[in-house]
C-alpha positions in Angstrom: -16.7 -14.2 -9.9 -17.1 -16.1 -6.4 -14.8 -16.2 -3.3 -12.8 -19.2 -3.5 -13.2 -21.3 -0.2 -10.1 -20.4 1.1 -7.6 -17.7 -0.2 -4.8 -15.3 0.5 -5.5 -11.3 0.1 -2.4 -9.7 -0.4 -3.2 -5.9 0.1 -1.0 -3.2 -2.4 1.2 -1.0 0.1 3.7 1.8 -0.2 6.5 -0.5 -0.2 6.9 -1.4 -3.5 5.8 -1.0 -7.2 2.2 -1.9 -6.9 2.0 -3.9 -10.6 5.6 -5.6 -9.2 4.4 -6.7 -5.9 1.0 -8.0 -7.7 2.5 -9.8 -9.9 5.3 -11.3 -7.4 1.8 -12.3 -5.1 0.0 -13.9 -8.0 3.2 -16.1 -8.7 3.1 -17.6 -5.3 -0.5 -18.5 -5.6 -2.6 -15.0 -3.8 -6.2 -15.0 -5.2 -6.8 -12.1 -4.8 -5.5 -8.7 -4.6 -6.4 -5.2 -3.4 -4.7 -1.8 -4.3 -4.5 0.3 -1.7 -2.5 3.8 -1.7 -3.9 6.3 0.0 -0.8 8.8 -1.3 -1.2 8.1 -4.7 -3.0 10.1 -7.5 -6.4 9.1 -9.1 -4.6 9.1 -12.2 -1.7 6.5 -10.8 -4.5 4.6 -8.8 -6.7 4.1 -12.2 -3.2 3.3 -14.5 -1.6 0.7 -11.9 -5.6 -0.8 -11.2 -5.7 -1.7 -15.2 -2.5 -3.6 -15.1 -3.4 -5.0 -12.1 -6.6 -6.4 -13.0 -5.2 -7.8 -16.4 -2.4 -9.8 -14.3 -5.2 -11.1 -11.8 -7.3 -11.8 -15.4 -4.9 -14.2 -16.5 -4.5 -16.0 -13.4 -8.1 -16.5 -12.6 -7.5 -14.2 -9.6 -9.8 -11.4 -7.9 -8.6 -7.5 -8.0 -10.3 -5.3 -5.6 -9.9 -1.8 -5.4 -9.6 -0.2 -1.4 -12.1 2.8 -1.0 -12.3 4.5 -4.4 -15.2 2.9 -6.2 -14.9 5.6 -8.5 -11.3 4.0 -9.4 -13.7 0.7 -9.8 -16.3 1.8 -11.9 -13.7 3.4 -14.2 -12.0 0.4 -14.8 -14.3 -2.7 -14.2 -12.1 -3.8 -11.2 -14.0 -7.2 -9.6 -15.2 -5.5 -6.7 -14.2 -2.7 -3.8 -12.8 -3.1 -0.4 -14.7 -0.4 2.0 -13.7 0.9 5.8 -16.3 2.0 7.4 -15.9 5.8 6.9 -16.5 5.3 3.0 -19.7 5.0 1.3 -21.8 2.1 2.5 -22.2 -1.5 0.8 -25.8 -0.6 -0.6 -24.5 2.4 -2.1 -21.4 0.7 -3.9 -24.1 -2.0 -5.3 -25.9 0.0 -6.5 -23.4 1.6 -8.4 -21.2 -1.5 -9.3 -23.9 -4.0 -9.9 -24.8 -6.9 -8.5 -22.1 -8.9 -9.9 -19.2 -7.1 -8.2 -17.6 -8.6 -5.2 -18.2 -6.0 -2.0 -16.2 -6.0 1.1 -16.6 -4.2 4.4 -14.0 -3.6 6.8 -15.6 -4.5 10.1 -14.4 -4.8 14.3 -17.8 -5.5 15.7 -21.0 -7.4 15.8 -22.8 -4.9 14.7 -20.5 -3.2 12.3 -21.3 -6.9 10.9 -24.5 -7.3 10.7 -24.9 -4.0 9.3 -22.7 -5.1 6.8 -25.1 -7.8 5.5 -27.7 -5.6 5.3 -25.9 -3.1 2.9 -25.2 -6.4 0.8 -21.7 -6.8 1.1 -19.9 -9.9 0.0 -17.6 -10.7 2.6 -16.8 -8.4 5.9 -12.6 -8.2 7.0 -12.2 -8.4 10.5 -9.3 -7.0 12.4 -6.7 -6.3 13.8 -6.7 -10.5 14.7 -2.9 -9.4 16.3 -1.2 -6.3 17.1 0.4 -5.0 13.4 2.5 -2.3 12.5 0.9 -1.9 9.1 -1.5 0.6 10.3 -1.9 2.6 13.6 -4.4 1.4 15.5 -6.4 3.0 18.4 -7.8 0.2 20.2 -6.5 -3.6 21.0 -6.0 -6.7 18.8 -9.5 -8.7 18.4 -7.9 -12.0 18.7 -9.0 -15.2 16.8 -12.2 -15.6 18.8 -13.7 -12.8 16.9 -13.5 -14.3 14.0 -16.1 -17.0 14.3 -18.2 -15.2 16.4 -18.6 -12.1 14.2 -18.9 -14.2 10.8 -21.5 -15.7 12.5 -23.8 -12.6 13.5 -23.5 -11.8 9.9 -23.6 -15.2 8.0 -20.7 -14.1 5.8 -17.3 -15.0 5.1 -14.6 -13.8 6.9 -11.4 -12.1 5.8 -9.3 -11.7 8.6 -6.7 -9.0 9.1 -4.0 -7.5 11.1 -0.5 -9.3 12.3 -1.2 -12.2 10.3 2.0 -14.3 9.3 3.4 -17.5 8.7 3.5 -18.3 12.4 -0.1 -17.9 13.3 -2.3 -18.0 9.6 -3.3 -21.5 10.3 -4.5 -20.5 13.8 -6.9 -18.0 12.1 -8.2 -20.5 9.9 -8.9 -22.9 12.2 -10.9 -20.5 14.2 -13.8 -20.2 11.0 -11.5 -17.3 8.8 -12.2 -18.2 4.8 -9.7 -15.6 3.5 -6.3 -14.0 4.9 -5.2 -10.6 4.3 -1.5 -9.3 4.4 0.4 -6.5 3.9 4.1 -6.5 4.7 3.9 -10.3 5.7 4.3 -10.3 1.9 5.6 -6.7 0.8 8.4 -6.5 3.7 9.5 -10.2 2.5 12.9 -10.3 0.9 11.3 -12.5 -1.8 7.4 -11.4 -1.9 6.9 -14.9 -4.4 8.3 -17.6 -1.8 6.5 -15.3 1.3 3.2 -15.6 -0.6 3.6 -18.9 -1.5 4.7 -20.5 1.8 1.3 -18.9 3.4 -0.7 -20.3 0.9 0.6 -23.8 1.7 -0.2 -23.1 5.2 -3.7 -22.0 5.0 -3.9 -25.3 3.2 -2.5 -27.3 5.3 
């Protein structure tokens, strides 16, 4: 499986069940999704990442598992999502084969270009804006990063961080290929028409 040219990542929080909230996304048109739950058990994370990857199956859509590449393996997920305190790319390929789809959580040039080296299919850059998701230690990147550190590495960029309807066409216009949300799309009354209206928008 490939990266479609452009796409939505709606990333699994604590909000809500995860197979709901999956499912929910992949009505309103997400192409990909990744679980992520630090709190939960390896058991939960292996049960909810098999129903998640069957929904994504029959919607031609890409699962990724966040960290746990054992969680992966187990259950043939399409690829992992890595930070860069996890095992690097090289290590996960070699592992999950060269089919899978890799992706490395990245804030700098060289964080980027290390990236490619290791192998990794596409790098997530972030925080774009400030976000509430996830405490973070240093300032929001802004949408000039994005071109300039997909360029150093020559891959696509999945941007991250404070990304909403009111800005996601900003970040693909400065060179992102793929947008990643959390609770643009989980803290949404209706996590369907919140998907679906920023899909529409990085299509505009």
């Amino acid at each position: 499986m490939t990266l479609p040219r452009r796409f939505l990542c709606v990333i699994i929080d604590e909000r809500l069940c995860p197979v709901e909230l999956a499912g929910m996304a992949l009505d309103g048109g997400a192409r990909m999704v990744q679980l992520r739950r630090k709190t939960a058990s390896g058991l939960e994370l292996y049960e909810w990442a098999v129903r998640i990857q069957e929904l994504c199956r029959q919607r031609d859509a890409i699962f990724i598992v966040n960290d746990r590449i054992d969680i992966a393996l187990a259950m043939h997920a399409d690829g992992v999502h890595l930070g860069q305190e996890d095992l690097p790319a090289s290590a996960a390929r070699s592992l999950l084969g060269p089919d899978a789809i890799i992706g490395v959580s990245v804030s700098s040039v060289a964080e980027a270009q290390q990236a490619s080296l290791d192998g990794a299919n596409y790098i997530g850059v972030g925080h774009i804006f400030p976000t509430f998701s996830k405490e973070k230690l240093t300032p929001p990147l802004g949408t000039e990063s994005i071109s300039q550190i997909g360029k150093a590495a020559g891959l696509p960029v999945v941007a991250i961080g404070g990304i909403g309807s009111g800005n996601v066409l900003d970040v693909i216009k400065a060179g992102a290929s793929g947008i990643a949300v959390i609770s643009a799309v989980s803290g949404a009354d209706n996590p369907t028409e919140a998907t679906r209206d920023l899909v529409n928008r990085i299509w505009q």
